[in-house]
C-alpha positions as CSV (number, residue, x, y, z in Angstrom):
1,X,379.6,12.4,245.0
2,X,377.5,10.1,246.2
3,X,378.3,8.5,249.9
4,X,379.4,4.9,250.5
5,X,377.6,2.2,252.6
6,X,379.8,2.6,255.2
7,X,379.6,6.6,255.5
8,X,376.1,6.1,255.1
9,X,375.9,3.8,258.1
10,X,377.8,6.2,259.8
11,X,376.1,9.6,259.3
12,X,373.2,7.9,260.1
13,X,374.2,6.6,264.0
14,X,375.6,10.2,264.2
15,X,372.1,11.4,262.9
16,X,370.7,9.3,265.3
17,X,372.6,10.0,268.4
18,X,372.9,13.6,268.1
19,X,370.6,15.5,265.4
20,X,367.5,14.1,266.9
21,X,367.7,14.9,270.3
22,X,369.2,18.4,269.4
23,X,365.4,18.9,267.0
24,X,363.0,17.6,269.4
25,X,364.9,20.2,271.5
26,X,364.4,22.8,269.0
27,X,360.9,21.6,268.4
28,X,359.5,21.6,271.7
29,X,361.3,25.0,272.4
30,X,359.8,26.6,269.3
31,X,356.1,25.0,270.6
32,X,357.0,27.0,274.2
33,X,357.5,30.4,272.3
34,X,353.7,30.5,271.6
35,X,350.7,30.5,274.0
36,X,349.9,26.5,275.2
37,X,348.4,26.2,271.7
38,X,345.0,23.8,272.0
39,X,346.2,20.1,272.1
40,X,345.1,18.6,269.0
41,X,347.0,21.9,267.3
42,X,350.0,21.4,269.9
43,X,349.7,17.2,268.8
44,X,349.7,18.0,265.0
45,X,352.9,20.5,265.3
46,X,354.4,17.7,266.8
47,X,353.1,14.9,264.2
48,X,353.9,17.2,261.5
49,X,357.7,18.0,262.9
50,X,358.3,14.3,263.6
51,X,357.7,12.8,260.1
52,X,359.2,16.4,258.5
53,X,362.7,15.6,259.7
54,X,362.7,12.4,257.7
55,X,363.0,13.2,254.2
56,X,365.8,15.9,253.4
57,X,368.0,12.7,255.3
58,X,365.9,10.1,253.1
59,X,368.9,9.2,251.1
60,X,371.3,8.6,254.2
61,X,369.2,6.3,255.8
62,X,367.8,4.1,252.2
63,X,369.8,0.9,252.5
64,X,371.3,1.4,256.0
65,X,370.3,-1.9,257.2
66,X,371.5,-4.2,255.1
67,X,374.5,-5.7,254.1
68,X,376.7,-3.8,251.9
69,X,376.4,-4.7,248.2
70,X,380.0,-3.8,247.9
71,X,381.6,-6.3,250.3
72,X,382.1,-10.0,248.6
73,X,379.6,-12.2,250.7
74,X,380.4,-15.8,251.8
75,X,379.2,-17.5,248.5
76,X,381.3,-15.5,246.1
């Protein structure tokens, strides 16, 4: 079932507000379980973690910003 414009929008603030802090979290204490790794390796974890928490939620944040094609507009 796919999810409306207005779940969407709302999934995403929660994604927003709470799942990210609560990865960069796990993230950073993953990156402290290891030796101080070099910095361009320590960097690239980062890199790499920051862009991969993007597209598994892909489809909950396509089309968050604009208006929602449901809702009659002011010309209709």
């Amino acid at each position: 079932m796919p999810l409306s414009h207005k779940a969407r929008r709302r999934w995403s603030l929660v994604i927003l507000i709470f799942g990210i802090p609560v990865y960069i979290i796990a993230a950073v204490s993953v990156i402290n379980l290891f030796e101080r790794p070099s910095l361009l390796v320590e960097a690239l974890v980062y890199l790499v973690l920051g862009v991969l928490w993007a597209f598994p939620l892909k489809f909950i944040f396509r089309g968050v910003g604009q208006a929602d094609p449901n809702e009659a507009g002011p010309d209709n």
